[in-house]
VEXZARO-802398 format. One record per residue: x, y, z of N, C-alpha, C in turn; residue in three letters. Coordinates in Angstrom, 3 decimals. Atoms other than C-alpha are relative to their C-alpha. Layout:
REM residues N
> nx_ny_nz_cax_cay_caz_cx_cy_cz_fivo
> X_Y_Z_X_Y_Z_X_Y_Z_ALA
...
This chain:
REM residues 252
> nx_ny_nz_cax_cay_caz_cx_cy_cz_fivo
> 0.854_-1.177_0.000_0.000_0.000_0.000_0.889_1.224_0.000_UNK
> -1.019_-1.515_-0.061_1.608_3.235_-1.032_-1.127_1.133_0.844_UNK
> 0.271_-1.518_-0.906_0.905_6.318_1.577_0.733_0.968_-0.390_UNK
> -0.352_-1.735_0.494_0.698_10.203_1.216_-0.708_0.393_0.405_UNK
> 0.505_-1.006_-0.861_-0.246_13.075_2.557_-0.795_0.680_-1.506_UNK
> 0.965_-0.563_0.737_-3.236_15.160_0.742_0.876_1.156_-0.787_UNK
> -0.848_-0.966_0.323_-0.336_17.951_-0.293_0.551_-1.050_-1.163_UNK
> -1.449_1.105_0.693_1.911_14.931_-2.206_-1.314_-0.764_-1.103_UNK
> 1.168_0.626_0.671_-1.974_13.245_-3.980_-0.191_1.677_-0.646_UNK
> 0.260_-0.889_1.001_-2.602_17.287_-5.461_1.309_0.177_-0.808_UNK
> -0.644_-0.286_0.916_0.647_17.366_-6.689_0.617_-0.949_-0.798_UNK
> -0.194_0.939_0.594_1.380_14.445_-8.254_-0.633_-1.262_0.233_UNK
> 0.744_0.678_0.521_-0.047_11.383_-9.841_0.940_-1.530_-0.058_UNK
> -1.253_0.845_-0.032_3.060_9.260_-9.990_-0.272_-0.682_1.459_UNK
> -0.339_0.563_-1.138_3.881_6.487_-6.963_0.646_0.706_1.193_UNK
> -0.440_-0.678_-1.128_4.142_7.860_-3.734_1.365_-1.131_0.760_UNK
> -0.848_0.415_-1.491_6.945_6.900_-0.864_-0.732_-0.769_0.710_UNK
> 1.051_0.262_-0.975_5.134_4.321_1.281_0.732_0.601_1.876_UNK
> 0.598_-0.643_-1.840_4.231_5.295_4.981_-0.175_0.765_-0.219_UNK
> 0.793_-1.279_-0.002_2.059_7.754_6.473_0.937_1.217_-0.299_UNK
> -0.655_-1.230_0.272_3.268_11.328_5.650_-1.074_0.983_-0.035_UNK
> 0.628_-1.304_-0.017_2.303_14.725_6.108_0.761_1.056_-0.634_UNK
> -0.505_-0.891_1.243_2.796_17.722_3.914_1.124_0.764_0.836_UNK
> -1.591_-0.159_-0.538_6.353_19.445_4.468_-0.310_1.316_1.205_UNK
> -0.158_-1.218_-1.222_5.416_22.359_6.427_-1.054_0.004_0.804_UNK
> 0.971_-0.019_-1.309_3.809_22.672_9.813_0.164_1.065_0.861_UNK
> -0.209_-1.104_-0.711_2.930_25.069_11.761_0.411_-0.544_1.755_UNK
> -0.916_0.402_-1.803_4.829_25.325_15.590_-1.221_0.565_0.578_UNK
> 1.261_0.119_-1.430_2.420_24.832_18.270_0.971_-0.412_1.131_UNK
> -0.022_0.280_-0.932_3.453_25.399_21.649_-0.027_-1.306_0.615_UNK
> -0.093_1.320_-0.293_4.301_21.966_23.300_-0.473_0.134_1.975_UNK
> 0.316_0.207_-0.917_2.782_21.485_26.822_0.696_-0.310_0.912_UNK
> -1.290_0.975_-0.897_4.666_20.432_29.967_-0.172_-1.018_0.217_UNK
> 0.338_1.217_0.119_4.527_16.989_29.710_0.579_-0.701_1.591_UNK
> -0.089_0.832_-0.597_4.142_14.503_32.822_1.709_-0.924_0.036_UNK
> -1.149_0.517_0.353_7.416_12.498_33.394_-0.310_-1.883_0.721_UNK
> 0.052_1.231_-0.080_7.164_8.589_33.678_1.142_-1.294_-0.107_UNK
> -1.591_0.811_0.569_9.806_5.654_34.048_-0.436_-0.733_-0.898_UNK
> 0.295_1.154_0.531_10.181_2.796_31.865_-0.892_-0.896_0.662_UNK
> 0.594_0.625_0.187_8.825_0.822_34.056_-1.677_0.205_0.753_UNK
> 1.117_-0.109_0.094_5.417_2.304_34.834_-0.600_0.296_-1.157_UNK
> 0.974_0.096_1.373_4.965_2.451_30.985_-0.104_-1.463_-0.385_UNK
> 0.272_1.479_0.065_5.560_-1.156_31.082_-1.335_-0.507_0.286_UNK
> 1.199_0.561_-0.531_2.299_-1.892_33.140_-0.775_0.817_-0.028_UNK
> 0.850_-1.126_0.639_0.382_0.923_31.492_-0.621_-0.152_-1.375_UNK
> 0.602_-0.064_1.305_-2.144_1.215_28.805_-0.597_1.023_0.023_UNK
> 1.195_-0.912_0.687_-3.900_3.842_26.554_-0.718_-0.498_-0.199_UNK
> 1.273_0.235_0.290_-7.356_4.014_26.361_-0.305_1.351_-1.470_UNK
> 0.597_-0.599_1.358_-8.781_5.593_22.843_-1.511_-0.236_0.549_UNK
> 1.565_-0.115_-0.239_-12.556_6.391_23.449_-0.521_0.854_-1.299_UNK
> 0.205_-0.549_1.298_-13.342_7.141_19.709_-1.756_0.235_0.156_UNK
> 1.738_0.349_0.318_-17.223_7.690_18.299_0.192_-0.987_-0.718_UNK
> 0.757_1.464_0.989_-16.910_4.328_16.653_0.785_-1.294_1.074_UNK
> 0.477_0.693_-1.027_-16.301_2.764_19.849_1.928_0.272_0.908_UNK
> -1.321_0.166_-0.850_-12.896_2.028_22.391_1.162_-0.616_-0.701_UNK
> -0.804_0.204_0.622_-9.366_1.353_21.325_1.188_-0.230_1.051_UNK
> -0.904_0.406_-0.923_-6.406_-0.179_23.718_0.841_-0.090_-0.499_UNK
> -0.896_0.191_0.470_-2.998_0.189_23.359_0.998_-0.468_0.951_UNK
> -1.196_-0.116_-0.238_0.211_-0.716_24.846_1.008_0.326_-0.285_UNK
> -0.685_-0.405_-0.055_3.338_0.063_25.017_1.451_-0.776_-0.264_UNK
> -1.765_0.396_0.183_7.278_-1.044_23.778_0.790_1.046_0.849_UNK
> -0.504_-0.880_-0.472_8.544_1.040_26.145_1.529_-0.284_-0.001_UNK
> -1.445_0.255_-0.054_11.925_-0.661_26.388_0.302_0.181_-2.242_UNK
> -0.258_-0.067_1.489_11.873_-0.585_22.174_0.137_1.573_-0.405_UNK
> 0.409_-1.361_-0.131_10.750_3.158_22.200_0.088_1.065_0.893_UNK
> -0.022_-0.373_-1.266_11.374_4.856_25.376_-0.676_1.310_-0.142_UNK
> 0.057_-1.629_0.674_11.568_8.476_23.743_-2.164_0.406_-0.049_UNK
> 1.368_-0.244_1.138_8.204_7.907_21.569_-1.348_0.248_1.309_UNK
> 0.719_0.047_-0.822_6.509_6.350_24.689_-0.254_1.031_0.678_UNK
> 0.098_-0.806_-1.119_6.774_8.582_27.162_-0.495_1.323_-0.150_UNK
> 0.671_-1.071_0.827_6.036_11.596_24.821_-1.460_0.049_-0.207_UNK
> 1.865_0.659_0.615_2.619_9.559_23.762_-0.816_0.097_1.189_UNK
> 0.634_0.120_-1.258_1.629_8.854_27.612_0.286_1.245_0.695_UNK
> 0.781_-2.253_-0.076_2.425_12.909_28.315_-0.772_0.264_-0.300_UNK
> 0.958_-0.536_1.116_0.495_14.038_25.857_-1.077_-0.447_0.411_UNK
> 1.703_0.627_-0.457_-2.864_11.812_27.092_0.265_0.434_1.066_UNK
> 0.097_-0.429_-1.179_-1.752_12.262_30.483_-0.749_1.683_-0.041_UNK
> 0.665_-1.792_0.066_-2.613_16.435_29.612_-1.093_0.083_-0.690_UNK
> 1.098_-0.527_1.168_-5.360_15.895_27.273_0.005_0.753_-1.106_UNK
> -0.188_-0.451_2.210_-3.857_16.505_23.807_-0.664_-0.384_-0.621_UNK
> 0.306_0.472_1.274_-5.600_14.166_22.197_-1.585_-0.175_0.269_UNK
> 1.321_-0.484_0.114_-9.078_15.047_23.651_-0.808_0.744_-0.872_UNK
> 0.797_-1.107_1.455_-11.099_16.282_20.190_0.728_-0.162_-0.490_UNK
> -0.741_0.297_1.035_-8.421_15.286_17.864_-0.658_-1.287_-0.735_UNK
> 1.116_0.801_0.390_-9.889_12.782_15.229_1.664_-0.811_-0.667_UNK
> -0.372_0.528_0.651_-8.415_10.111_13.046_-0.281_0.386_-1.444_UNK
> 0.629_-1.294_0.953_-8.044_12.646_10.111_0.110_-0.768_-1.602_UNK
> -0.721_1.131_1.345_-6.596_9.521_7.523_-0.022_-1.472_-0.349_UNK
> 0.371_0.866_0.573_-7.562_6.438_6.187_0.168_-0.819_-0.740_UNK
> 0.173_0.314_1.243_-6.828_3.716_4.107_-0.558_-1.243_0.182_UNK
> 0.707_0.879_-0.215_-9.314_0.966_3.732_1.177_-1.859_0.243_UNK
> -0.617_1.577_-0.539_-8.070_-2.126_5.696_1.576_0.247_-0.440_UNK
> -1.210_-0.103_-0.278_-4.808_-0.672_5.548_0.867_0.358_1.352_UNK
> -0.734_-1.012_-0.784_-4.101_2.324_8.074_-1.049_0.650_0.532_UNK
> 0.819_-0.870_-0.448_-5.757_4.730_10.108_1.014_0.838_0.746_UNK
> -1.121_-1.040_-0.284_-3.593_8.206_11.035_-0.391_0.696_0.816_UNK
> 0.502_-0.452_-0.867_-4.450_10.049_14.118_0.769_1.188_1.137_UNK
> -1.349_-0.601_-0.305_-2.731_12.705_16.363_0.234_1.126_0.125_UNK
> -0.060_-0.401_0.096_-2.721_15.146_15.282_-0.941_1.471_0.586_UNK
> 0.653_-0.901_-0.969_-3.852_18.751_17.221_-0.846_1.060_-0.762_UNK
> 0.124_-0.922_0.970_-4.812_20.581_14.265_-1.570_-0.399_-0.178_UNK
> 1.082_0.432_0.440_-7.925_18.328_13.870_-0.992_-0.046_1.142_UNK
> 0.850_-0.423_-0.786_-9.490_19.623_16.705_-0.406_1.162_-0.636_UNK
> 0.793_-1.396_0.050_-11.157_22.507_14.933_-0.508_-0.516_-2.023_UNK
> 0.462_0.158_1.594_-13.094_21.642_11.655_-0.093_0.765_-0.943_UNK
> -0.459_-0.856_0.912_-12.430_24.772_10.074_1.519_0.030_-0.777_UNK
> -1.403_-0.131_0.455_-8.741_23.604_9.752_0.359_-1.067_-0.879_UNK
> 0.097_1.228_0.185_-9.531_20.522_7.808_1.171_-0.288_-1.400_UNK
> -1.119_0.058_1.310_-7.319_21.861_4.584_1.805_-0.206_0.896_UNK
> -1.126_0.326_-0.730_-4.433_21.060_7.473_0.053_-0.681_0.993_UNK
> -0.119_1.577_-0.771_-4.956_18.126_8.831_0.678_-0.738_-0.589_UNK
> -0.986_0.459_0.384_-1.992_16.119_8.782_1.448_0.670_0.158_UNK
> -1.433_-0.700_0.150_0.648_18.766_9.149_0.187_0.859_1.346_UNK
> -0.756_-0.409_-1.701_0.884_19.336_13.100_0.038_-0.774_0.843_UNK
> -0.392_0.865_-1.106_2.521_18.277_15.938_1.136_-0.813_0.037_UNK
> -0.907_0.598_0.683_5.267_17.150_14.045_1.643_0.389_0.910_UNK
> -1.267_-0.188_-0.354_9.096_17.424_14.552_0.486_0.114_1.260_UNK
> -0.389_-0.166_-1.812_9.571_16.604_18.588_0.815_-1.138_0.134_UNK
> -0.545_1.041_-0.567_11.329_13.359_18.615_0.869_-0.602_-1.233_UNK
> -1.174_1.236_0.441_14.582_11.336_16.982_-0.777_-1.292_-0.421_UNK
> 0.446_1.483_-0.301_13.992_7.954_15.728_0.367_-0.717_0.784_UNK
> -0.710_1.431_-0.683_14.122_4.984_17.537_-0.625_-1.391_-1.084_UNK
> -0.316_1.457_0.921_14.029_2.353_14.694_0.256_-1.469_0.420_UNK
> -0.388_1.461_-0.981_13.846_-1.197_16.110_-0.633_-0.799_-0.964_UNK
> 0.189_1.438_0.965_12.895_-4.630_14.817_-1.061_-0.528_0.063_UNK
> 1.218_0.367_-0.657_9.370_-4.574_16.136_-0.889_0.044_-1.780_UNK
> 0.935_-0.119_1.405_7.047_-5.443_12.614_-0.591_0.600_-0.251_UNK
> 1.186_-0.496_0.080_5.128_-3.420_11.205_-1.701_-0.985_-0.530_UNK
> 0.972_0.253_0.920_1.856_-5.478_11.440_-1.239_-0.223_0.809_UNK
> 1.512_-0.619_-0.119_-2.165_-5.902_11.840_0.474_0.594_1.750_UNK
> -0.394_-0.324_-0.925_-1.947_-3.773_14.945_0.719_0.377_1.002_UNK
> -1.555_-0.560_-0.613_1.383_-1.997_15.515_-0.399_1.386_0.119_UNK
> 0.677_-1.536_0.142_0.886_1.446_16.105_2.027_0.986_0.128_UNK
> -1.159_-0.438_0.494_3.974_3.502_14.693_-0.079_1.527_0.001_UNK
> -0.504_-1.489_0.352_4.987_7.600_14.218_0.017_0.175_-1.003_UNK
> 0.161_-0.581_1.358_4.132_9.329_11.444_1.364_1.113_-0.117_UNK
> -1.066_-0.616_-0.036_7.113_11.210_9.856_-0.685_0.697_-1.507_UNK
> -0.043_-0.509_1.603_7.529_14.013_7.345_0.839_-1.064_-0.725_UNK
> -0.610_0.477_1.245_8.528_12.782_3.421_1.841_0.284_0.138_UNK
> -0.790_0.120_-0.227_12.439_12.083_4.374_0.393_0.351_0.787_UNK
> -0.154_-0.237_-1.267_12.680_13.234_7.379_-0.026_-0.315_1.332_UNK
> -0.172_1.044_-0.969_13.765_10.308_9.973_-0.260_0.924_1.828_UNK
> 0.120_-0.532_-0.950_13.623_13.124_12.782_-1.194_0.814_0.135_UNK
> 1.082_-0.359_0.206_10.386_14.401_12.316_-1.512_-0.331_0.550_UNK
> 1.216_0.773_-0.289_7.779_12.275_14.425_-0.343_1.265_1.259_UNK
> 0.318_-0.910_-0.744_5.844_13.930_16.833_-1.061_-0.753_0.943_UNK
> 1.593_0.799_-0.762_1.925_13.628_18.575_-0.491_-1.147_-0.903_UNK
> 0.658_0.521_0.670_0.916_12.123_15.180_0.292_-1.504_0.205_UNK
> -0.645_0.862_0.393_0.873_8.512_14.657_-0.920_-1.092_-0.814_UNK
> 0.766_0.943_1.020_-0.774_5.532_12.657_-0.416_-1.563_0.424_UNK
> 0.856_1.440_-0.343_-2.634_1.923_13.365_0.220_-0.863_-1.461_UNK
> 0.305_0.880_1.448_-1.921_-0.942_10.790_-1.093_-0.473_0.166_UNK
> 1.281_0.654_0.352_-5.201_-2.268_9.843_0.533_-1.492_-0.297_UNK
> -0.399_1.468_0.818_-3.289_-5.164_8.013_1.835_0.327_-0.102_UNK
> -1.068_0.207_-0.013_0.108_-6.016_7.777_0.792_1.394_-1.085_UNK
> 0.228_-0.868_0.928_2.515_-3.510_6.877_1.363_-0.071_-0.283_UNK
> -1.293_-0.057_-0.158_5.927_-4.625_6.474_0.881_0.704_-0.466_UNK
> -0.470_-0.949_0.984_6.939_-2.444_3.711_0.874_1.044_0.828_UNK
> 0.022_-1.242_-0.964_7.188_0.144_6.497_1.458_-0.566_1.112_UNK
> -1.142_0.891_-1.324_9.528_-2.239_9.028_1.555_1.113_-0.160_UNK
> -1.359_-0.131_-0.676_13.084_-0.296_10.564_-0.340_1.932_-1.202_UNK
> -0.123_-1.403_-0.176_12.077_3.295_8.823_-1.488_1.208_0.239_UNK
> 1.333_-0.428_-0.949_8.696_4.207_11.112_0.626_-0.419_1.278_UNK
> 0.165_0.469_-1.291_9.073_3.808_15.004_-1.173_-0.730_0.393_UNK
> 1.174_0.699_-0.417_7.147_1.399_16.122_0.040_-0.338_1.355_UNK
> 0.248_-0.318_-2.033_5.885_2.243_19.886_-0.945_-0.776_0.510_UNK
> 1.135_0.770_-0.937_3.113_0.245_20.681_-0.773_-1.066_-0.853_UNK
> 0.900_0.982_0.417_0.389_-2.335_19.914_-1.588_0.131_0.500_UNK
> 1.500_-0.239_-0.287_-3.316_-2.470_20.091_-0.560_-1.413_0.819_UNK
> -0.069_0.858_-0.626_-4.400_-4.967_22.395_-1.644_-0.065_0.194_UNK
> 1.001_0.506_-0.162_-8.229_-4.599_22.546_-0.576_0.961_-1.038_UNK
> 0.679_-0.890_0.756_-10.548_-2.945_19.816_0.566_0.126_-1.414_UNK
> -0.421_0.441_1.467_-9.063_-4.035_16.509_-1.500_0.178_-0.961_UNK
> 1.317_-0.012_0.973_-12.809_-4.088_15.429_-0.349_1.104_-0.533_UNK
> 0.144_-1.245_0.416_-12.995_-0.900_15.634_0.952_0.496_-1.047_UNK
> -0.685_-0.713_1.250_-9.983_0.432_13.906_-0.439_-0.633_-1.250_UNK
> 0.374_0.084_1.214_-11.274_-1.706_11.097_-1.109_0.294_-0.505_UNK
> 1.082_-0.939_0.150_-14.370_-0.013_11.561_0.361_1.208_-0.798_UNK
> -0.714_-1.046_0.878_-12.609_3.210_10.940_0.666_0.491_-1.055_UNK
> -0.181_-0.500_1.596_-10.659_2.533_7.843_-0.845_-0.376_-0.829_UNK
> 1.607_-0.144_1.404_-14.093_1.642_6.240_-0.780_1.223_0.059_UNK
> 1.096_-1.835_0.265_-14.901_5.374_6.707_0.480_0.747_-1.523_UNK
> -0.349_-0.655_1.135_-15.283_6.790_3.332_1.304_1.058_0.389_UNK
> -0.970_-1.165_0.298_-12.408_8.987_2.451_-0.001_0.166_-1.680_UNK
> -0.007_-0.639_1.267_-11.685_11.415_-0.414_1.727_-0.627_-0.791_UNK
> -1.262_0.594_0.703_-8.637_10.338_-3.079_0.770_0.438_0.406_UNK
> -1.221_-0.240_-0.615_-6.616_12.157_-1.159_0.306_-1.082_1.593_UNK
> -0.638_1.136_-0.883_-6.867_9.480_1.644_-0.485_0.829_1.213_UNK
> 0.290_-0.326_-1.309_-8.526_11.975_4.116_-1.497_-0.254_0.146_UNK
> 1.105_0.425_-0.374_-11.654_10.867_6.017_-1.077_1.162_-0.692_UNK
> 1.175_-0.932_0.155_-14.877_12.570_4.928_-0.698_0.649_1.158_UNK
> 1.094_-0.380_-1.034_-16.731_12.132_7.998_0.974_0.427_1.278_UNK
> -0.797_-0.049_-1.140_-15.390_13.205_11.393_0.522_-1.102_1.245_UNK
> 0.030_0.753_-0.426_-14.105_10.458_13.451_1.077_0.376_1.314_UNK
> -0.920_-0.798_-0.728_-12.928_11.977_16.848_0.589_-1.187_1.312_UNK
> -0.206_0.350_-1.429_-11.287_10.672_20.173_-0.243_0.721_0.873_UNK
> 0.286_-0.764_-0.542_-13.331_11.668_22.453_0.480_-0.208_1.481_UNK
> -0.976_0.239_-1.443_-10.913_10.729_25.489_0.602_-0.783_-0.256_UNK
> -0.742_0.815_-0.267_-7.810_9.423_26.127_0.129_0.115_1.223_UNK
> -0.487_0.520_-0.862_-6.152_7.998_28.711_1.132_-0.970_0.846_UNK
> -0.895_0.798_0.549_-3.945_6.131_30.171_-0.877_-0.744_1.971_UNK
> 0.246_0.456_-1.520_-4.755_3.104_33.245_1.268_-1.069_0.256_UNK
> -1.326_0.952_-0.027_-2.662_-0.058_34.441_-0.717_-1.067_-0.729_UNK
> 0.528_1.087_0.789_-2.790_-3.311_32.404_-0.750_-0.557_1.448_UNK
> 0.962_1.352_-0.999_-5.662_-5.548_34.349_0.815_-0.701_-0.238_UNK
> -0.398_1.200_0.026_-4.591_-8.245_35.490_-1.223_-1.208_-0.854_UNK
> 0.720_1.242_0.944_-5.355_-11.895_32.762_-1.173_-0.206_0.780_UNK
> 1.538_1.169_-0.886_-8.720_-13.116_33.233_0.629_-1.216_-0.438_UNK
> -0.373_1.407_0.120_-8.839_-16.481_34.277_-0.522_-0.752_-1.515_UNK
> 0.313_0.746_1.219_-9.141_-18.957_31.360_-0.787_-0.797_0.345_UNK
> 1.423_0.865_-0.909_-12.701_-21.132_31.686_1.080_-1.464_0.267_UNK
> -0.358_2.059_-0.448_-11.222_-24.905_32.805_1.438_0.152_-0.763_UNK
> -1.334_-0.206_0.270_-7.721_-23.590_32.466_1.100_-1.056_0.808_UNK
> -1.192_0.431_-0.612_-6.138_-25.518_34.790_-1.062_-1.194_0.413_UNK
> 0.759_0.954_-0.250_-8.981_-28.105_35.435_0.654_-1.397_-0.486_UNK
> -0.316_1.368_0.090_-8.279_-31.793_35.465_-0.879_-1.118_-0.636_UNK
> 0.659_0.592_1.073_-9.427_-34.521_33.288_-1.521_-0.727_0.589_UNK
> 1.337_0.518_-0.954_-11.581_-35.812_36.237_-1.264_0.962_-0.040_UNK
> 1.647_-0.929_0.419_-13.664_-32.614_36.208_-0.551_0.528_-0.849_UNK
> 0.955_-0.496_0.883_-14.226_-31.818_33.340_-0.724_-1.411_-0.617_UNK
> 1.072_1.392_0.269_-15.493_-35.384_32.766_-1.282_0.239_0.712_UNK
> 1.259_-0.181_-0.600_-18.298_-34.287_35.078_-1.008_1.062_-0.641_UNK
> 0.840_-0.911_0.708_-19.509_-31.912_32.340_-1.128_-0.456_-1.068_UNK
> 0.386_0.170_1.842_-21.925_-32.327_29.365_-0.254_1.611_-0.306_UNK
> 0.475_-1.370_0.689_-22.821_-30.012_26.762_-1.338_-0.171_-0.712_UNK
> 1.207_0.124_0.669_-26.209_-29.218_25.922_-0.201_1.406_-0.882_UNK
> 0.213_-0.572_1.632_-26.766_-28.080_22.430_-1.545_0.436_-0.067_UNK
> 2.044_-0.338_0.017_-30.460_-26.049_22.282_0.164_0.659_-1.686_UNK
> 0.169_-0.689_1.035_-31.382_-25.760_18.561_-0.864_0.317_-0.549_UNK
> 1.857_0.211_0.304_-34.575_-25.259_16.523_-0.566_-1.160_-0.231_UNK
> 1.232_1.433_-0.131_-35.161_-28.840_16.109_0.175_-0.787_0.897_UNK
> 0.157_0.280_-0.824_-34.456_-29.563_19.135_1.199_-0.243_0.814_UNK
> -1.190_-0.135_-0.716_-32.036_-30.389_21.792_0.533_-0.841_0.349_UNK
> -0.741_1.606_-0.789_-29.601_-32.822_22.991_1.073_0.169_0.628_UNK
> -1.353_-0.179_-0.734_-26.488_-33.585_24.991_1.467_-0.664_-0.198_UNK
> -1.556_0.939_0.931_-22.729_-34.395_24.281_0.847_-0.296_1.140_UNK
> -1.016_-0.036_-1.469_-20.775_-36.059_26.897_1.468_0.440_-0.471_UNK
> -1.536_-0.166_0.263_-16.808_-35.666_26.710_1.158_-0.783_0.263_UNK
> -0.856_0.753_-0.299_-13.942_-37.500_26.985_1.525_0.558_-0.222_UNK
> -1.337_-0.771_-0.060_-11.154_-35.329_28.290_1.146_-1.204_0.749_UNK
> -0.980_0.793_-0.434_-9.081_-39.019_29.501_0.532_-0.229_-1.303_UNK
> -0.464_0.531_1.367_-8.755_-39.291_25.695_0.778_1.037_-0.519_UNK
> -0.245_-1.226_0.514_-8.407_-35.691_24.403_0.058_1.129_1.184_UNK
> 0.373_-0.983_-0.441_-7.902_-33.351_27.240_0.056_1.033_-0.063_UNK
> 0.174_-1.854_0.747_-6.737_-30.186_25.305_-1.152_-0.092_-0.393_UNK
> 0.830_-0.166_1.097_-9.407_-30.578_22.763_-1.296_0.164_0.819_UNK
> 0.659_-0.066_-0.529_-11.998_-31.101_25.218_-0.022_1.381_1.370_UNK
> 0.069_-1.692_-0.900_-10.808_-28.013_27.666_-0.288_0.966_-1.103_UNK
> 0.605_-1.580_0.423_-11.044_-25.545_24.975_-1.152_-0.534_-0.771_UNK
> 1.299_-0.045_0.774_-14.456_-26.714_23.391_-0.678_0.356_1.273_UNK
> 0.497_-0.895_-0.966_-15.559_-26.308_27.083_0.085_1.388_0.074_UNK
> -0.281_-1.157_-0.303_-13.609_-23.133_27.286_-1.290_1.074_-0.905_UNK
């Protein structure tokens, strides 16, 4: 999938550069005093995304990213990215987000081109794929990432060792693929408005238990399964002395 910024689709017609990009000039916006956090309370930390097309969970590479992280979990910590939308799109590819500019719908011919130029790369070996969440950079400009950043929809390897890749999405995948089925115009920017209407950040919950995770072949022999259908119903015993994976996760 080749990516571009709505500036780089009016002026040419030719193959773009892949990864996200934003047009070369941005305007300087004041940077906030950002929260300060170690490594390892970004370790056992997650963002919350509270979009209008539903919730979005992320984590964190904090030991891969340190820089990116800690910048990303400022920034929510202050409520940057309260009213900022996902201003970019590409169906079951990407979704681009981040940006501070797209809090005001009169600014929509510059969405994409703030918030930019605050952070160095950190380039690592982390994949780009379904569900990496990476830094958007200006068109050659490895030092250039900022608030903005991007969601693979689908694998994106193309992209692997020159994007930072800071985090992962860990609950709400449905959604982002909700979101890159939002119409967009040929320039690749959304039509409709698709905002975050809170971030956040909490600690990872602790695993839920797994159903008959650790159960023994004796008890789950004391189970059946009853099947209710429209023509009627019946019951299936089990035989977890024979199969007892196969039979824990059909229970599960």
């Amino acid at each position: 999938i080749a990516l571009q910024s709505s500036a780089q689709v009016r002026q040419r017609s030719t193959r773009p550069s892949p990864g996200p990009a934003a047009a070369p000039k941005t305007p300087t916006l004041a940077s906030p005093p950002l929260p300060s956090f170690t490594q390892e309370e970004l370790q056992g930390m997650q963002a919350v995304l509270a979009t209008s097309q539903g919730q979005i969970v992320l984590e964190f590479y904090a030991d891969l990213a340190p820089s990116h992280v800690k910048y990303f979990a400022g920034l929510v910590k202050t409520g940057f990215y309260d009213g900022t939308t996902f201003h970019r799109v590409i169906l079951r590819g990407i979704i681009q987000g981040g940006d501070p500019l797209s809090k005001d719908p009169t600014k929509k011919s510059l969405y994409g081109t703030g918030g930019l130029k605050k952070l160095k790369p950190e380039f690592n070996k982390q994949p780009h794929v379904r569900g990496s969440v990476s830094a958007v950079l200006l068109p050659g400009d490895p030092s250039s990432a900022g608030s903005q950043f991007f969601i693979c929809v689908s694998d994106q390897r193309q992209l692997d060792g020159q994007y930072t890749a800071w985090g992962r999405v860990v609950e709400g995948m449905e959604v982002a693929d909700k979101i890159s089925e939002s119409p967009a115009g040929p320039d690749q920017m959304a039509k409709d408005r698709i905002e975050i209407t809170k971030a956040f950040l909490r600690p990872i919950p602790p695993p839920k238990p797994i159903p008959f995770g650790d159960a023994t072949a004796e008890a789950m022999k004391r189970y059946r399964v009853r099947l209710i259908t429209t023509l009627g119903n019946f019951e299936i015993e089990l035989f977890p002395e024979k199969a007892p994976e196969t039979v824990r996760n059909f229970l599960k």
